[in-house]
Every structure is written in C-alpha cells, then in structure tokens.
C-alpha positions in Angstrom: 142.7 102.3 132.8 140.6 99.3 131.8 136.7 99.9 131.8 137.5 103.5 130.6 138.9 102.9 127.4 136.8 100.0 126.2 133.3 102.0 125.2 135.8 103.7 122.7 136.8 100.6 121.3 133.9 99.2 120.8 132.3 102.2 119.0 135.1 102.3 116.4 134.8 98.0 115.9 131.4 98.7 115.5 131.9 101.6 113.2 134.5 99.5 111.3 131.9 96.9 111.5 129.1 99.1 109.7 131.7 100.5 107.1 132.8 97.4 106.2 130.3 94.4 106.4 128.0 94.3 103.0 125.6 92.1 105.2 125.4 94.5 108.5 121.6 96.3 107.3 121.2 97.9 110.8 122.6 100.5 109.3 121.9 103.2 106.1 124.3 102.6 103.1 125.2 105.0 100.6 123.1 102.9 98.0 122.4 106.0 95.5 119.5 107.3 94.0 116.3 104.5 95.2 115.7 101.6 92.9 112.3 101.4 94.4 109.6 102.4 93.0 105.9 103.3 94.2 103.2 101.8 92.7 100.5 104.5 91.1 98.0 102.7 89.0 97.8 99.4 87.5 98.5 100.8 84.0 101.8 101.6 85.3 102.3 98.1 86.8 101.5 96.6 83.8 104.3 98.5 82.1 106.4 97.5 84.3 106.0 93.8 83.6 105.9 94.3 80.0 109.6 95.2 80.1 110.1 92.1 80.6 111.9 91.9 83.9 110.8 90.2 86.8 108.8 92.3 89.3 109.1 92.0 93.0 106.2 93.6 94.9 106.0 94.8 98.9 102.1 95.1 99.8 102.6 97.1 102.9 100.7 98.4 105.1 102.0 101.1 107.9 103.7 99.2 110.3 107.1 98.8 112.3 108.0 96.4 110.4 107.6 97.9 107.2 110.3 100.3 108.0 112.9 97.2 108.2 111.0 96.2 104.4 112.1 99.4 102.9 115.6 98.9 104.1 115.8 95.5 102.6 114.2 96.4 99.6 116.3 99.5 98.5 119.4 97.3 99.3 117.8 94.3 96.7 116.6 97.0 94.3 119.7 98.3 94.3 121.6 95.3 94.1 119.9 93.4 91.3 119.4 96.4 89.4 118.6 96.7 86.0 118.1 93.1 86.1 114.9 93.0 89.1 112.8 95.3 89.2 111.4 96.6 93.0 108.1 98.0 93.2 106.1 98.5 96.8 102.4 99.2 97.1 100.9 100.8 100.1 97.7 98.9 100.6 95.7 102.1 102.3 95.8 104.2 99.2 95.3 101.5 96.8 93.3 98.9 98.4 91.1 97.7 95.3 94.8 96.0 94.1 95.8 94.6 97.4 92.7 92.9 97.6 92.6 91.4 94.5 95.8 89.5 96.1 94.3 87.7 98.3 96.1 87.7 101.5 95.4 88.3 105.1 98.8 88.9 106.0 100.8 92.3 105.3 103.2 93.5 105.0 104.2 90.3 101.8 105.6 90.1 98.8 105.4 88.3 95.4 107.6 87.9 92.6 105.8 88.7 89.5 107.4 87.1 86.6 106.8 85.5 83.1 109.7 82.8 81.5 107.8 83.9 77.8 108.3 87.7 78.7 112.2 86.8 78.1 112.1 85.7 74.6 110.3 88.9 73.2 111.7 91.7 75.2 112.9 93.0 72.0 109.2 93.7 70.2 107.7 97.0 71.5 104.3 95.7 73.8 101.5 97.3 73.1 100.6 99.9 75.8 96.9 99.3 75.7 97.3 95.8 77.0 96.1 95.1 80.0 96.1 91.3 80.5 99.7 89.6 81.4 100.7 85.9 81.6 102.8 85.9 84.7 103.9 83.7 86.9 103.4 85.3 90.7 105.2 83.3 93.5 105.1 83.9 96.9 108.2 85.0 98.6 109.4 82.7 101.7 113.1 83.5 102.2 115.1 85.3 104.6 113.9 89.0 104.1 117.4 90.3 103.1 119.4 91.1 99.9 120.8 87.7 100.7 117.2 86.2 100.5 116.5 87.7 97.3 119.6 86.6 95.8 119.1 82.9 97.2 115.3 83.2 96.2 116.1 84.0 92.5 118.9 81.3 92.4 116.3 78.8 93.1 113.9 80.3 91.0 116.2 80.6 88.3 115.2 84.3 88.0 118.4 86.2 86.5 
C-alpha cells in the first residue's frame, strides 16, 4: 500500500497542524468580529488616540503583500484587544495623511503612542482637539502577532 495512503496522512497532520498551532497564519482562524478598523478621517484618528491606547497604523497600498498584512493584523488586533488598538489606512483614498508620513516604502506601519495619555485616560478629552503629543515609532519586528507582542515588550507598551 505505501505511496497510496500517505497523501491522506499528510492532509489530516496538516489539518491537525492548522487546528491546532496558534502560530500556523497560513491559514484563517475563527478570530470573531475584526478588531481592525479603517481609517475615515483624521478627526476620527484623533479620537482614537485620545482614548488613550496605543494606536498601531498599516499605511497600505494595494498590493500582494498587503493581503498577508491584514491577516497579521486582525490576528494582533484581535489578540491585544482592548488593550492595542489596530487601525489600517489605505493610502489611495486618503493620500493627503500618508504623505504627511513621510515614507517611500508601503505597505509600513507605526505605533502611535503617548506614555502621558496613560495617566489621564480618566478625564473626558475634548473632541475639538486636534493636536496630540505622541510618540510614533516605526515598527521593525517580525510581521506577526508574535512580532507585535515582542515589539510592545520592548517598547514597554501594555
């Protein structure tokens, strides 16, 4: 028998592979409803950072690659939700922020976020505000859940 029956075997190790290895990202996961959320205006951003949690942001452009971004990025958002907040911006539609960035490279993604934010998350921010202190660092690790995770560790990000 031999040859015949190993194809078999190999499908169900892999599919006891995908069902059980929390590092395997090949692969969709039930993760629920998406963490991730799509940037619509600056106001909004804003918002987002006055909440006082840090901000990680995926400038994307359309791209192969991109498509392996999202799946990373609903697995962090997920992960390190409430805690992290995921946001992606897609550069065509909103160009005038993406340029403001800076970069040449895309897709890339910073971490936007403030140490002082922490000690007043309790006071109600006013929504007119437009300006933010906020530390933005560029993000250099392993573009996985595992990266994030090792990223905020060294970052001190909680």
């Amino acid at each position: 028998m031999g040859e015949m029956g190993e194809p078999s075997f190999f499908d169900g190790m892999i599919r006891q592979l995908r069902a059980t290895c929390k590092y395997y990202t090949g692969y969709p996961k039930d993760l629920g409803p998406s963490r991730v959320i799509h940037f619509t205006s600056e106001r909004q951003f804003v918002q987002l950072l006055h909440e006082g949690h840090p901000v990680v942001v995926a400038f994307t452009i359309k791209c192969n690659y991109t498509k392996h971004l999202d799946k990373v990025l609903e697995e962090a958002a997920a992960e390190f939700y409430p805690q992290v907040k995921f946001m992606r911006v897609e550069c065509p539609k909103y160009p005038g922020f993406c340029i403001t960035r800076q970069r040449k490279e895309y897709p890339f993604i910073e971490i936007f976020h403030s140490p002082e934010q922490a000690s007043n998350q309790g006071k109600a921010a006013d929504p007119n505000i437009t300006k933010y202190s906020v530390k933005v660092l560029p993000f250099n690790f392993d573009l996985s859940a595992y990266g994030f995770r090792e990223f905020f560790k060294r970052h001190g990000i909680k």
